[in-house]
PyMOL Python script that loads the backbone (N, CA, C, O; Angstrom):
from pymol import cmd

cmd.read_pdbstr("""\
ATOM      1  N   UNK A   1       0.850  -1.177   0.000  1.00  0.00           N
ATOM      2  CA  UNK A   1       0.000   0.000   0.000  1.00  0.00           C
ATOM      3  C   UNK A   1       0.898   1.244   0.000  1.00  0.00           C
ATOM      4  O   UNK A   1       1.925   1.412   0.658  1.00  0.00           O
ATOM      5  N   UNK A   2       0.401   1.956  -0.735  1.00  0.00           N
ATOM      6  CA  UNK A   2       1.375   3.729  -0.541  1.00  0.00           C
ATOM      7  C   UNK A   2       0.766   4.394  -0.189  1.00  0.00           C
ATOM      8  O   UNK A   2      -0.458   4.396  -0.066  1.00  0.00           O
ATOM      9  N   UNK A   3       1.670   5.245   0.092  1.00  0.00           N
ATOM     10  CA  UNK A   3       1.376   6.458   1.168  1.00  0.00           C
ATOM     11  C   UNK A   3       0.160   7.348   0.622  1.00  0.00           C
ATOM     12  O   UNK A   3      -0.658   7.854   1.390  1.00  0.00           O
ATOM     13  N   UNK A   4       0.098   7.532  -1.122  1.00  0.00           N
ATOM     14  CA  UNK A   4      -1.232   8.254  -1.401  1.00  0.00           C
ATOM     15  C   UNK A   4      -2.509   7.516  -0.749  1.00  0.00           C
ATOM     16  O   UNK A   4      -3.404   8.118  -0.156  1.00  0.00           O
ATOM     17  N   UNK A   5      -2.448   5.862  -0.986  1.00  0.00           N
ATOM     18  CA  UNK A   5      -3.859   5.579  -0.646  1.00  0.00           C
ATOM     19  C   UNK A   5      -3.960   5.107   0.830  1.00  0.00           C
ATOM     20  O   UNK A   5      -5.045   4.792   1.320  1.00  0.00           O
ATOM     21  N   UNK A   6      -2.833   5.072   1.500  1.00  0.00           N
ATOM     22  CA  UNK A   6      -2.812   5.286   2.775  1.00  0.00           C
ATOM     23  C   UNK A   6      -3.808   6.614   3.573  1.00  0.00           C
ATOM     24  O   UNK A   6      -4.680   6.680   4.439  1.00  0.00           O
ATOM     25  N   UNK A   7      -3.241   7.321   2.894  1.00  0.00           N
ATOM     26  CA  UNK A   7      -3.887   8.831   3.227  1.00  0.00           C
ATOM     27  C   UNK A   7      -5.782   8.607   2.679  1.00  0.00           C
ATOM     28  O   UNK A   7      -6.766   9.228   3.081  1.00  0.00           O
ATOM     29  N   UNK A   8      -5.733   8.008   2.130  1.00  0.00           N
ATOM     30  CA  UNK A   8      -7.316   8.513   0.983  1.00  0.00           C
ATOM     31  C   UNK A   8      -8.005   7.199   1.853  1.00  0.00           C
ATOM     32  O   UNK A   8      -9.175   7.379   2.191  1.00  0.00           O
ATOM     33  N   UNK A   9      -7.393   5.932   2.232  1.00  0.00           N
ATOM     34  CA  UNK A   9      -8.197   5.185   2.747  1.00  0.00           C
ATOM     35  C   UNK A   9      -9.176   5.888   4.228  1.00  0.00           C
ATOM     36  O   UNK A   9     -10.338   5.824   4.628  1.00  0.00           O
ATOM     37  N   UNK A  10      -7.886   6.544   4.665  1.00  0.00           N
ATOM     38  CA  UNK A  10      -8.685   7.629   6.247  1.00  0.00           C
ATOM     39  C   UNK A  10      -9.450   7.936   6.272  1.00  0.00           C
ATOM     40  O   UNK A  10      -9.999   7.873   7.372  1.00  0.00           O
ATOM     41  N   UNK A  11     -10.352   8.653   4.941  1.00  0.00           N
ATOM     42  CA  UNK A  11     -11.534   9.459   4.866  1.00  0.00           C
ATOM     43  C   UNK A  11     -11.703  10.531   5.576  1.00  0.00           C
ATOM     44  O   UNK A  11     -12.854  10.783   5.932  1.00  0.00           O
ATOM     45  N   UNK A  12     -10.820  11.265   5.891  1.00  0.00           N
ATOM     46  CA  UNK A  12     -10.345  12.405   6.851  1.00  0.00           C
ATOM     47  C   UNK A  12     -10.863  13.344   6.188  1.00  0.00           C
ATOM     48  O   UNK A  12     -10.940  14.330   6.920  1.00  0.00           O
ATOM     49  N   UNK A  13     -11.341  13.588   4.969  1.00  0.00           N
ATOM     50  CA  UNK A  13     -11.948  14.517   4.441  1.00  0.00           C
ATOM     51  C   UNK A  13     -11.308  15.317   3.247  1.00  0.00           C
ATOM     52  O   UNK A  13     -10.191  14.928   2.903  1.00  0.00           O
ATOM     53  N   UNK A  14     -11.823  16.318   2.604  1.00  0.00           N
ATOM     54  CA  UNK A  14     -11.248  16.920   1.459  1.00  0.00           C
ATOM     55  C   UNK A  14      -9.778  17.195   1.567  1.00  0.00           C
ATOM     56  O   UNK A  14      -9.175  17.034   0.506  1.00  0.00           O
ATOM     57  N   UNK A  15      -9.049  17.574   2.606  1.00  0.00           N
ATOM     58  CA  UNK A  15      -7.986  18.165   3.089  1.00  0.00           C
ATOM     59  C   UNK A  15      -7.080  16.772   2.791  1.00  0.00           C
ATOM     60  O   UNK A  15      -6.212  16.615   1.932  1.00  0.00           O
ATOM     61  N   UNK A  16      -7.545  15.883   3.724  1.00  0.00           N
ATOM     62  CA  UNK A  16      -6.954  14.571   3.348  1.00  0.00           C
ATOM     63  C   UNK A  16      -6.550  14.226   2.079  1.00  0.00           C
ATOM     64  O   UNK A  16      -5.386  13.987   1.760  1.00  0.00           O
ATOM     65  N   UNK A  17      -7.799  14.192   1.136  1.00  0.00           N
ATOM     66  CA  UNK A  17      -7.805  13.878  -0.319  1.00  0.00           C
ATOM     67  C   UNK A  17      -7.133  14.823  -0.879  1.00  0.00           C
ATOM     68  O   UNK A  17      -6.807  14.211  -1.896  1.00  0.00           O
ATOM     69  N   UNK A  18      -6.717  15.754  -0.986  1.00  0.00           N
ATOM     70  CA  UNK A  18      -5.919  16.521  -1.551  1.00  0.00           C
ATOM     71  C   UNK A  18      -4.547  16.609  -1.364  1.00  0.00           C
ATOM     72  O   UNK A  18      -3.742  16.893  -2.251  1.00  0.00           O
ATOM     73  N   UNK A  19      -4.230  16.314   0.032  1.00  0.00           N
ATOM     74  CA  UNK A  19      -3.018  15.735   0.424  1.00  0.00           C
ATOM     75  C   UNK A  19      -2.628  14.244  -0.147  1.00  0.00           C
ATOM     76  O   UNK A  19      -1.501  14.031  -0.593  1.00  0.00           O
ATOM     77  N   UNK A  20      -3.424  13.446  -0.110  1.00  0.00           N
ATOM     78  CA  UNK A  20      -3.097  12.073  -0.826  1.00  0.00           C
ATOM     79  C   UNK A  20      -3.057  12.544  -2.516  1.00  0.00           C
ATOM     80  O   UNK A  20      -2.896  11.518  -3.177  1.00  0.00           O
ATOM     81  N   UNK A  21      -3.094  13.013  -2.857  1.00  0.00           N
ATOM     82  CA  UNK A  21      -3.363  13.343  -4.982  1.00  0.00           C
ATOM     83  C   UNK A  21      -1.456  12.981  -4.625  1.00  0.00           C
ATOM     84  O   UNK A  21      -0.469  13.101  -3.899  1.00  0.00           O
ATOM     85  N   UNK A  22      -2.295  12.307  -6.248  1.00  0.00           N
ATOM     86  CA  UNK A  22      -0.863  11.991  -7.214  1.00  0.00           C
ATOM     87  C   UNK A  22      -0.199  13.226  -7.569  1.00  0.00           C
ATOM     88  O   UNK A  22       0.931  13.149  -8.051  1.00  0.00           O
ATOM     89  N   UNK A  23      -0.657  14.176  -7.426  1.00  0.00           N
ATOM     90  CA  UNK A  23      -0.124  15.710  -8.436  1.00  0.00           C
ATOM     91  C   UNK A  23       0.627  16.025  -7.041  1.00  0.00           C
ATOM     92  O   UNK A  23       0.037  15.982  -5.961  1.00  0.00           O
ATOM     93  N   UNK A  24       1.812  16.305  -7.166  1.00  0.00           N
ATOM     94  CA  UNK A  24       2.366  17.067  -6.765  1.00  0.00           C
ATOM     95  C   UNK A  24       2.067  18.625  -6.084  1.00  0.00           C
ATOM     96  O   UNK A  24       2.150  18.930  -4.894  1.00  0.00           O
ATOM     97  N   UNK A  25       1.806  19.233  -6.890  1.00  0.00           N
ATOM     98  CA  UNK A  25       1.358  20.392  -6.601  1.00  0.00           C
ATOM     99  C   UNK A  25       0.388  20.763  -5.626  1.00  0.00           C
ATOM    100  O   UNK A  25       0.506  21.761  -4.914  1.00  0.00           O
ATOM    101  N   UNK A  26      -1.116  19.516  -5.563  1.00  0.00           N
ATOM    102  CA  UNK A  26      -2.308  19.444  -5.057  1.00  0.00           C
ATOM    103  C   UNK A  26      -1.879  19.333  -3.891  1.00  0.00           C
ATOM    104  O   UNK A  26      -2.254  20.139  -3.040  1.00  0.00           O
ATOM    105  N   UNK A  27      -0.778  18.060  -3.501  1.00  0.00           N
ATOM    106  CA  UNK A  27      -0.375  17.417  -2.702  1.00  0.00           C
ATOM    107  C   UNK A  27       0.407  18.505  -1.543  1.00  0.00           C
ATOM    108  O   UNK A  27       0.065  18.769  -0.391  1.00  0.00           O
ATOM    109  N   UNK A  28       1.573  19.000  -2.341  1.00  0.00           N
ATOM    110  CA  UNK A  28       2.512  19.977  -1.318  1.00  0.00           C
ATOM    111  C   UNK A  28       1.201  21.645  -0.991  1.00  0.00           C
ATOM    112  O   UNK A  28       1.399  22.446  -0.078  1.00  0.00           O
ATOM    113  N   UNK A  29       0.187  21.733  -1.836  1.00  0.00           N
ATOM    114  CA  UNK A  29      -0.472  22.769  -1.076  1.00  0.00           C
ATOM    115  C   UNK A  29      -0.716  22.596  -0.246  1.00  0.00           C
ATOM    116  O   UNK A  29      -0.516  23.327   0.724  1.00  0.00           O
ATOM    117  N   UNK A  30      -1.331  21.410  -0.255  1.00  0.00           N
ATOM    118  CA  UNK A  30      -2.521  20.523   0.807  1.00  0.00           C
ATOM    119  C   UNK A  30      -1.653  20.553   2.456  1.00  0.00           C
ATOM    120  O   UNK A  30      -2.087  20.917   3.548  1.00  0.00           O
ATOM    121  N   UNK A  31      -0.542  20.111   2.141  1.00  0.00           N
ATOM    122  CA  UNK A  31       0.483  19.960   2.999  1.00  0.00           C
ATOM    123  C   UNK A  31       0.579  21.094   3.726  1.00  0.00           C
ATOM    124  O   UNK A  31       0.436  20.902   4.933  1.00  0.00           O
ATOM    125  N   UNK A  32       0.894  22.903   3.198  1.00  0.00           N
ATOM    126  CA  UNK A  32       1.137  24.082   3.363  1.00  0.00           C
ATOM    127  C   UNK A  32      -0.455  24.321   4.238  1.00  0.00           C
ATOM    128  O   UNK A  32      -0.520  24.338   5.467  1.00  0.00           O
ATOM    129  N   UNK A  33      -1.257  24.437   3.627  1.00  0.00           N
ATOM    130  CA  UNK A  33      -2.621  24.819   4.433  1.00  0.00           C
ATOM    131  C   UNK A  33      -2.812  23.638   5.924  1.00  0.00           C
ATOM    132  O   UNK A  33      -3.050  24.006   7.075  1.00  0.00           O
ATOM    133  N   UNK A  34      -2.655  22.444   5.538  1.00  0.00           N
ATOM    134  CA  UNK A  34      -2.683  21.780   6.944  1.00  0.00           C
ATOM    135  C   UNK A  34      -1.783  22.159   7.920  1.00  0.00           C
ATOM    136  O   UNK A  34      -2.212  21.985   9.060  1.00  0.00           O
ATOM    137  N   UNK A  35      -0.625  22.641   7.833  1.00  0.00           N
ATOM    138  CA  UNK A  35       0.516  23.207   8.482  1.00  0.00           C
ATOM    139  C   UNK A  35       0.078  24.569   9.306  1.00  0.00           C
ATOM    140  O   UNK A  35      -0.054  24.758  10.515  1.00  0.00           O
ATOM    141  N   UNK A  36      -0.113  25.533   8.053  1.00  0.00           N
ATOM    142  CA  UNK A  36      -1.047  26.723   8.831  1.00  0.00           C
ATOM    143  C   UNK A  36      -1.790  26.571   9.609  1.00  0.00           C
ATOM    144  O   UNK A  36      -1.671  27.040  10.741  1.00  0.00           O
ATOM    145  N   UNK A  37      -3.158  25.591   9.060  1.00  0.00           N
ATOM    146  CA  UNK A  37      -4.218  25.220  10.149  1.00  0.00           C
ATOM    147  C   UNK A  37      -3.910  24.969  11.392  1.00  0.00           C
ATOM    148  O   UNK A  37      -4.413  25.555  12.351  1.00  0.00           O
ATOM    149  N   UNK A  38      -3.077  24.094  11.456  1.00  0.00           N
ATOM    150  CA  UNK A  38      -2.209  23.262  12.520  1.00  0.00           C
ATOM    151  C   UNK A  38      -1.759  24.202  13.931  1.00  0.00           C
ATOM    152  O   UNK A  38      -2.151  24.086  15.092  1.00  0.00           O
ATOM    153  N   UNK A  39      -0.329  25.608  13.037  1.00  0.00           N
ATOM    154  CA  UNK A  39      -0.159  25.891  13.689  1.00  0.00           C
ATOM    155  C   UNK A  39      -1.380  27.297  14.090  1.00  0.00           C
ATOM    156  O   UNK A  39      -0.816  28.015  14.915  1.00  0.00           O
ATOM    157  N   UNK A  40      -2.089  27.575  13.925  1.00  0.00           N
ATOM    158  CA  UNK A  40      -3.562  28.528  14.187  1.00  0.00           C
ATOM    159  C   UNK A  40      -3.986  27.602  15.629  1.00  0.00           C
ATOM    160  O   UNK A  40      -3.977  28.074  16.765  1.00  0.00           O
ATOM    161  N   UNK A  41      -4.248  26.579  15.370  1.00  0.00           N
ATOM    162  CA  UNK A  41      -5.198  25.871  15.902  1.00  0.00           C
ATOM    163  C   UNK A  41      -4.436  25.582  17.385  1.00  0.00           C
ATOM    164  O   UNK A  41      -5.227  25.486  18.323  1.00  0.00           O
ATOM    165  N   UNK A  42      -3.132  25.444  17.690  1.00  0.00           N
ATOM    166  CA  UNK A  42      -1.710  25.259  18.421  1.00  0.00           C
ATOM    167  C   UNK A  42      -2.205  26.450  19.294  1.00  0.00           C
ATOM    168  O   UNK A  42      -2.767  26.276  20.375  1.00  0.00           O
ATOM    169  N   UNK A  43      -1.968  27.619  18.771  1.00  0.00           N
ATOM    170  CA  UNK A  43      -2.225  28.750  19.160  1.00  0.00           C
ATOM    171  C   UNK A  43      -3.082  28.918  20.057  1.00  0.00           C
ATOM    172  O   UNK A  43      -2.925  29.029  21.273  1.00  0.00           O
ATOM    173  N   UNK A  44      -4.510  28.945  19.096  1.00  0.00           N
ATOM    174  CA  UNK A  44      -5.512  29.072  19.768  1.00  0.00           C
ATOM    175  C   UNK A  44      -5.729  28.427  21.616  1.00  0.00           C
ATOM    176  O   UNK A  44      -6.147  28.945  22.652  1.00  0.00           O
ATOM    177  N   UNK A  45      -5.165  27.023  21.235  1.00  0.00           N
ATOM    178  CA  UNK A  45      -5.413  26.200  22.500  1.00  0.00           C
ATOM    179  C   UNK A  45      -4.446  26.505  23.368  1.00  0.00           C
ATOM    180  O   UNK A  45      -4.856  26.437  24.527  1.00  0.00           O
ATOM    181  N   UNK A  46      -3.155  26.861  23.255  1.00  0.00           N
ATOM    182  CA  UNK A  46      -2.257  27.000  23.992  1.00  0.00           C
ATOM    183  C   UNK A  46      -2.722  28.593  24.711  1.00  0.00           C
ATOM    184  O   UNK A  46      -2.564  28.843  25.906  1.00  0.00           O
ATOM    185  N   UNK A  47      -3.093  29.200  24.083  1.00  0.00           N
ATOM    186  CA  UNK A  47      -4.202  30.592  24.895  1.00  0.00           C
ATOM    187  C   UNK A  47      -5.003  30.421  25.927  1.00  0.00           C
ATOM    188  O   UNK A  47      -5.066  30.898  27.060  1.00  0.00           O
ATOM    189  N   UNK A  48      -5.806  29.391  25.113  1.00  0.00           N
ATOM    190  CA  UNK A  48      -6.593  29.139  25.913  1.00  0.00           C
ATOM    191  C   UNK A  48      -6.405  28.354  27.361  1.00  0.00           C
ATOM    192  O   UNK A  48      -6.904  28.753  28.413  1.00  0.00           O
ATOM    193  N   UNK A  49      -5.592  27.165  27.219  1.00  0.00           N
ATOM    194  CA  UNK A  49      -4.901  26.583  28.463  1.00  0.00           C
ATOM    195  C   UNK A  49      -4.274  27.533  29.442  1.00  0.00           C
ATOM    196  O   UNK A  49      -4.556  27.501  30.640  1.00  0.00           O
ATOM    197  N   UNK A  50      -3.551  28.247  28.997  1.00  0.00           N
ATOM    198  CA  UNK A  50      -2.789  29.182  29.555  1.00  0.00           C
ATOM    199  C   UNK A  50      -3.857  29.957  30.518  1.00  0.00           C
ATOM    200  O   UNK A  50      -3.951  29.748  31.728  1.00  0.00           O
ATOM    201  N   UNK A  51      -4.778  31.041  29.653  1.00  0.00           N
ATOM    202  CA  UNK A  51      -6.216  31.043  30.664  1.00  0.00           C
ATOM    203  C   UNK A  51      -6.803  30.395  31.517  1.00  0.00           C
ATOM    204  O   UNK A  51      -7.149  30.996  32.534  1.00  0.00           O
ATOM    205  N   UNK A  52      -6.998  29.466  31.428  1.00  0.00           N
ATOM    206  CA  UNK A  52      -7.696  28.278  32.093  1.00  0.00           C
ATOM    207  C   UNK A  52      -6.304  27.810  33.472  1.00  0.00           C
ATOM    208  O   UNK A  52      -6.254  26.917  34.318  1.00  0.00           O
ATOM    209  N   UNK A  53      -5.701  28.534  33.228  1.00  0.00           N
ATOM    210  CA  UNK A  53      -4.454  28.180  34.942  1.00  0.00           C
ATOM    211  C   UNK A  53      -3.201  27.015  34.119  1.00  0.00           C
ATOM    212  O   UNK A  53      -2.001  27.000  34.394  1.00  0.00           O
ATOM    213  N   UNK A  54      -3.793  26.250  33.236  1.00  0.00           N
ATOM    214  CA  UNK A  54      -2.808  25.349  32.921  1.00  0.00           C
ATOM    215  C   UNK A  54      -1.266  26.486  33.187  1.00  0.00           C
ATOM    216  O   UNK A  54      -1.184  27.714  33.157  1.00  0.00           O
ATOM    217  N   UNK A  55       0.082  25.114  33.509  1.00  0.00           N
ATOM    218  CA  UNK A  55       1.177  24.982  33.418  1.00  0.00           C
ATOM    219  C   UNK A  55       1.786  25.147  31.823  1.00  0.00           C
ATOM    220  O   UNK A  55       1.228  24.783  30.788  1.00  0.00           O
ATOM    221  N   UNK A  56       2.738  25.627  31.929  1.00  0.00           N
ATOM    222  CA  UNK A  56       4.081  25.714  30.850  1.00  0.00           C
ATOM    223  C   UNK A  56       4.005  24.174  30.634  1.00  0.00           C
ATOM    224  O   UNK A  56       3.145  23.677  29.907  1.00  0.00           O
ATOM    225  N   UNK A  57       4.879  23.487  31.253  1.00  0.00           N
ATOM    226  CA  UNK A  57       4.897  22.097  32.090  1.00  0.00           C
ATOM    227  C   UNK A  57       3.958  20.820  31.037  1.00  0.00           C
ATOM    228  O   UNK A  57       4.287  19.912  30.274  1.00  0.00           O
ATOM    229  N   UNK A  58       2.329  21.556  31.676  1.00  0.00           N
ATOM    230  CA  UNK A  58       1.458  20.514  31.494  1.00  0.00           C
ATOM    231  C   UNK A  58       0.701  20.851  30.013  1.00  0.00           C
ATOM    232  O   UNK A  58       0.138  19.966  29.369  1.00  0.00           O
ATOM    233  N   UNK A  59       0.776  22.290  29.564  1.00  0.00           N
ATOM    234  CA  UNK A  59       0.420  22.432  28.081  1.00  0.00           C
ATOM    235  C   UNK A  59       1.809  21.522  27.119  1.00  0.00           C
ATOM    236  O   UNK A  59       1.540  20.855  26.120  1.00  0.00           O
ATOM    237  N   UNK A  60       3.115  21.658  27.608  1.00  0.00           N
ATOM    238  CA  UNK A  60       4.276  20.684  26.754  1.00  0.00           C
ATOM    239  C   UNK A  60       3.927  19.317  26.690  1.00  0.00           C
ATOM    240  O   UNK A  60       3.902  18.841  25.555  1.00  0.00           O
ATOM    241  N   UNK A  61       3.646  18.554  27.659  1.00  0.00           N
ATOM    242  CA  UNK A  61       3.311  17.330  27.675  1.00  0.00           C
ATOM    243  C   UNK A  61       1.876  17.393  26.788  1.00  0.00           C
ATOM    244  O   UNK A  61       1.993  16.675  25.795  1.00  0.00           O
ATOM    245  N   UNK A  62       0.838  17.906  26.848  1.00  0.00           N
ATOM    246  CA  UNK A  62       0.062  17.491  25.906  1.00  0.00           C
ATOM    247  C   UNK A  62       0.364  17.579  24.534  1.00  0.00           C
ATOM    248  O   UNK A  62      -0.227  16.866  23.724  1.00  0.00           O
ATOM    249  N   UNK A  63       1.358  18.508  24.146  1.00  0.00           N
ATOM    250  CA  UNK A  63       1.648  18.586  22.901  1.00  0.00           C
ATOM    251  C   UNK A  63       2.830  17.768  22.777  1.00  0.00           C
ATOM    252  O   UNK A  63       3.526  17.591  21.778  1.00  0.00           O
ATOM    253  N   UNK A  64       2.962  17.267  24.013  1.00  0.00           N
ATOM    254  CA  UNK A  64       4.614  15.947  23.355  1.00  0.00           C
ATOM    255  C   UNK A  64       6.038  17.046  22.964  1.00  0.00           C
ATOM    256  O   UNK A  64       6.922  16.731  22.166  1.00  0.00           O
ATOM    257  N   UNK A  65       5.986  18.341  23.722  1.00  0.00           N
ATOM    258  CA  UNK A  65       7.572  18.668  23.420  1.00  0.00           C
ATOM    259  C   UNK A  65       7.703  19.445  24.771  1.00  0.00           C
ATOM    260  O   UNK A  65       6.792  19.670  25.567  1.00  0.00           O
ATOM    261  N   UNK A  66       9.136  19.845  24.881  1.00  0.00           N
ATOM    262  CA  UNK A  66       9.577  20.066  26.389  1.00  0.00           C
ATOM    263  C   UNK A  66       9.090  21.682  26.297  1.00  0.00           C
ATOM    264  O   UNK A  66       9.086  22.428  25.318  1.00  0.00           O
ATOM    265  N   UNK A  67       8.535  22.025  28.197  1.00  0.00           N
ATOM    266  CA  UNK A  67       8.315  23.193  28.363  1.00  0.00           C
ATOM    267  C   UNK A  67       9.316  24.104  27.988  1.00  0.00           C
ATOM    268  O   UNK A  67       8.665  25.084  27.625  1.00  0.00           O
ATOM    269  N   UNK A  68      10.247  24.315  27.884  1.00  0.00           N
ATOM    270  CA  UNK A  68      10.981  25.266  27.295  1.00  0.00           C
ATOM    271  C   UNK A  68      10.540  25.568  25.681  1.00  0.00           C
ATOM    272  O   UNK A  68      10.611  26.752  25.351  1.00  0.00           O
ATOM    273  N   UNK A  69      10.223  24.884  24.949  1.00  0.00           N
ATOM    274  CA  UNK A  69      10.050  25.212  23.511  1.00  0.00           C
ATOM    275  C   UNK A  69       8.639  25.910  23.325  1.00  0.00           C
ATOM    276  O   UNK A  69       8.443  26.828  22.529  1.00  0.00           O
ATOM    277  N   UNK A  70       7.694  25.366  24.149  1.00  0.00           N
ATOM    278  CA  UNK A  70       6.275  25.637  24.049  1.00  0.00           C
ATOM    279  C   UNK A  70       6.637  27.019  24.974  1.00  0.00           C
ATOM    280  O   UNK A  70       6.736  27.894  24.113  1.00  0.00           O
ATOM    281  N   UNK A  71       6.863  27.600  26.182  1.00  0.00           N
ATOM    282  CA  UNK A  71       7.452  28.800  26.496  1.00  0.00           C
ATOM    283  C   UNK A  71       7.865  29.769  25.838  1.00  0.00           C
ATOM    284  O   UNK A  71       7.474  30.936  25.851  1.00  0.00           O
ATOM    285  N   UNK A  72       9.038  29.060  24.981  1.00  0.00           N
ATOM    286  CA  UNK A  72      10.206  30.446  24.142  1.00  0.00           C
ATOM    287  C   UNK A  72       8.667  30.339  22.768  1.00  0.00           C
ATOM    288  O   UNK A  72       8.823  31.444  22.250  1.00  0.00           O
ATOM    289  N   UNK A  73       7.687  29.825  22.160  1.00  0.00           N
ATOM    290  CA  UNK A  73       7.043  29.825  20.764  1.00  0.00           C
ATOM    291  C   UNK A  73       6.204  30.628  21.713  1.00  0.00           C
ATOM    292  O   UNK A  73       6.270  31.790  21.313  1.00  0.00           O
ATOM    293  N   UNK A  74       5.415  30.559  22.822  1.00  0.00           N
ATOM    294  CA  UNK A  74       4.373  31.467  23.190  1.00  0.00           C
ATOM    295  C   UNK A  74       3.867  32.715  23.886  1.00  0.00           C
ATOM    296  O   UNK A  74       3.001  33.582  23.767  1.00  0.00           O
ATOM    297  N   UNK A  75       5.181  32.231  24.930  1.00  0.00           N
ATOM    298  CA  UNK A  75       5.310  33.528  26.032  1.00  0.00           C
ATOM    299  C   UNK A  75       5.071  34.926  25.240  1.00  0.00           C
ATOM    300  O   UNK A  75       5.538  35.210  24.137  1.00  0.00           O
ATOM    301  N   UNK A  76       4.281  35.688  26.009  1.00  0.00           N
ATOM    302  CA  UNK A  76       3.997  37.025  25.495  1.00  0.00           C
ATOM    303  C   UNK A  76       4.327  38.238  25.837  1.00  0.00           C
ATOM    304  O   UNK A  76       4.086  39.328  25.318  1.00  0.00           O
ATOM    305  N   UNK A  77       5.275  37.726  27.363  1.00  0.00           N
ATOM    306  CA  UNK A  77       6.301  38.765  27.743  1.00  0.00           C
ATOM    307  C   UNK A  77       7.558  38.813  27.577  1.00  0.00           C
ATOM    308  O   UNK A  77       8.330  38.150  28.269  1.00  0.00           O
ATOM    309  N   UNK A  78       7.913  39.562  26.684  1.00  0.00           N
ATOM    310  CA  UNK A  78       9.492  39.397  26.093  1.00  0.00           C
ATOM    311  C   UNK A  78       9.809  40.982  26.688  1.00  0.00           C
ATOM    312  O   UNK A  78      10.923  41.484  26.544  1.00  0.00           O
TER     313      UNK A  78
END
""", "prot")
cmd.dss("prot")
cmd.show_as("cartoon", "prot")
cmd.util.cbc("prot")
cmd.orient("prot")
């Protein structure tokens, strides 16, 4: 099985399917807009946790990388 119909078997939706295309082009957009989305969406929640009392600490572990990185990408007092 390859990685296009790997992707297209998911049914993850248009985003998916456009990321799985044979075309090149379709493919690396698809890639660029999920990335954006991605990091928007990062954002958003890491705001929001942050509000909500969450930890440096305990927002890193949900995202699987060490509090220092999620800190130095968000902190808003420089």
């Amino acid at each position: 099985m390859t990685l296009v119909s790997e992707l297209s078997d998911r049914s993850l939706g248009p985003a998916a399917d456009a990321a799985a295309s044979a075309d090149p082009a379709v493919g690396l957009r698809a890639v660029h807009a999920l990335q954006r989305l991605q990091e928007r969406l990062e954002a958003i929640h890491v705001a929001n946790a942050r509000e909500q009392g969450w930890s440096w600490q305990a927002i890193a572990g949900a995202l699987g990388v060490s509090r220092q990185a999620v800190h130095q990408k968000y902190n808003r007092r420089r």
